[in-house]
C-alpha positions, 0 to 999 in steps of 0.5 A, spaced: 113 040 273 115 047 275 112 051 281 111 059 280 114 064 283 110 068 288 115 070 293 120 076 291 124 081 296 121 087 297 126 092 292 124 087 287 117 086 288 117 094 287 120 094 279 114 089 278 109 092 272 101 091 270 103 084 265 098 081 260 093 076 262 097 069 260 089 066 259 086 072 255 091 078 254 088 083 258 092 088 262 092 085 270 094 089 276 099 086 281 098 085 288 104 085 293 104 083 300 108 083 305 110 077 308 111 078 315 116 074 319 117 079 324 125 079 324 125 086 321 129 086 314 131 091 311 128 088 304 122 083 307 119 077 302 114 079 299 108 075 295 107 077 289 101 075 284 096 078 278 089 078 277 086 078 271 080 084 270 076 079 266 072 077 272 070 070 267 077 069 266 082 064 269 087 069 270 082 073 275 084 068 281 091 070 280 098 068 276 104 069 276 110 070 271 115 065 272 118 058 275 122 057 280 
């Protein structure tokens, strides 16, 4: 089983669109958050997922896209 990818670099994370809901088809927002680890890069790691609208849907507690 494969895990999901959450975790993107900053400059990746910003290309990052609206996506339909893999459970219902609607369109869902993302949420991007920076992981701080406090080393200062210049392109930190961030935690990426997207929540379904649908409150009634799986997808409103967050997916992701794609495997690791």
């Amino acid at each position: 089983m494969s895990t999901p990818k959450t975790i993107y670099s900053q400059s990746e994370a910003r290309r990052l669109r609206a996506q339909p809901c893999k459970q219902c088809g609607k369109m869902s927002r993302v949420d991007r958050r920076v992981q701080d680890d406090g080393s200062g890069k210049p392109d930190p790691d961030v935690s990426v997922l997207w929540y379904c609208p649908d409150v009634l849907c799986n997808g409103h507690d967050g997916f992701s896209l794609e495997s690791q």
